[in-house]
N, C-alpha and C positions, 0 to 999 in steps of 0.2 A: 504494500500500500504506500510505502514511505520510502526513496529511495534516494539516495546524494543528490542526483539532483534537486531533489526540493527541497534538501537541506540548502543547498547554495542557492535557491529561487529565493527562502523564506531569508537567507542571511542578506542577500543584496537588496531583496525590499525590504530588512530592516533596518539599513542604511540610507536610501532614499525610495521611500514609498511612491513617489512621482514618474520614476524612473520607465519610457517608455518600452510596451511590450518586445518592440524589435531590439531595443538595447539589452534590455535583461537577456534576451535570448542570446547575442552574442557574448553575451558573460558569461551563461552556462555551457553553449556551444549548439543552441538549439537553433530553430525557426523561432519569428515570431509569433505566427500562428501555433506552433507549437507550443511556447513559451505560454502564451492566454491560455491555453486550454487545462495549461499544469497547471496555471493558476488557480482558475475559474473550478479545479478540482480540488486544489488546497481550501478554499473557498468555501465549496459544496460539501464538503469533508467536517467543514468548521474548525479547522487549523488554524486557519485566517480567520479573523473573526472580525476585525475592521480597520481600517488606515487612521492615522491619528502624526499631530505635527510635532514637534518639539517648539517648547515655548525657552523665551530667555527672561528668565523671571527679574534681573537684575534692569532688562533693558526696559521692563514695563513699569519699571519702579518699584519692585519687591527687593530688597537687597539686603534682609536679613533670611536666611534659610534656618529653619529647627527641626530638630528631628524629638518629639516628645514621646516618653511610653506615660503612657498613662494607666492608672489604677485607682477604679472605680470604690466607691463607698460602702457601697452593698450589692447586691447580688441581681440588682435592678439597676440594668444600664441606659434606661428610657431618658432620664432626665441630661446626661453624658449626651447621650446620641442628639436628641432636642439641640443643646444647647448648640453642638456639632453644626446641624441644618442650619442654624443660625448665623454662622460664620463662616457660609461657604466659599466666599472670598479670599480667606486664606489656606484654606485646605487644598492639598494637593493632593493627598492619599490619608485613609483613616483605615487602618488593617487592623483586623480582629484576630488577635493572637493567641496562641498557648504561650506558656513559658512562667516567667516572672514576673508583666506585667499584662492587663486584658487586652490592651487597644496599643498599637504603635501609632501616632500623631506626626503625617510631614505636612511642615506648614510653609506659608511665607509671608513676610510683613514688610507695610514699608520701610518701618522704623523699630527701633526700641521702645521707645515707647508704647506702639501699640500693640507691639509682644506682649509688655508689663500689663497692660490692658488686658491683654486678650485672657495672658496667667491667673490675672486677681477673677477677674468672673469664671473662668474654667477652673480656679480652684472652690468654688459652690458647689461642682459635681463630681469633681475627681481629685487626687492626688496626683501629682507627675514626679518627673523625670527630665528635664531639659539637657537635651546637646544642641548646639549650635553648630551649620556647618562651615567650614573654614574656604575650603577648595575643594571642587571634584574631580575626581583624579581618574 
């Protein structure tokens, strides 16, 4: 069902999604028409599940990154999650974890200050954990 080639299909469109069918096909060594059709089956398949862009969060004016685990008060994560919807602006990923903590929180902000913001009302429903990121490597 799954063969090198679509492992190099699915690695070249995860490098640029845009990237035309006749050009991907000479990266793998296919046709074009060839190349859509492996697609359009990674696709059907549900391998592919949809194209999406990379954002520059720094150039939209988010230039603080945090990485939060969070950990909930009680065993009812309703008021957490709420408060979550509430601040969908800054959320970039909210993963529901095992481990140590319930929830891993990636955020971004414009400032510090509306970090401290953000921490004082999300500590009403959770406890955290704050990493801040430095550089992505």
């Amino acid at each position: 069902m799954f063969d090198s080639t679509d492992i190099r299909i699915l690695e070249e469109l995860s490098k640029n999604s845009r990237i035309t069918m006749k050009e991907l096909g000479e990266k793998v060594h296919l046709t074009g028409q060839a190349t859509s059709a492996r697609v359009a089956k990674l696709e059907d398949n549900g391998i592919i599940e949809g194209y999406t862009i990379r954002i520059n969060q720094e150039k939209m004016g988010y230039v603080v990154h945090a990485i939060i685990n969070i950990y909930t008060k009680n065993t009812y994560h309703q008021p957490y999650l709420s408060f979550i919807k509430t601040h969908e602006q800054y959320v970039i990923h909210n993963y529901k974890i095992s481990g140590d903590s319930c929830y891993l929180l990636e955020c971004k902000f414009p400032s510090n200050d509306i970090l401290d913001e953000f921490l004082e009302r999300l500590n009403e429903h959770a406890n955290y954990k704050l990493s801040i990121v430095i550089k992505t490597v």
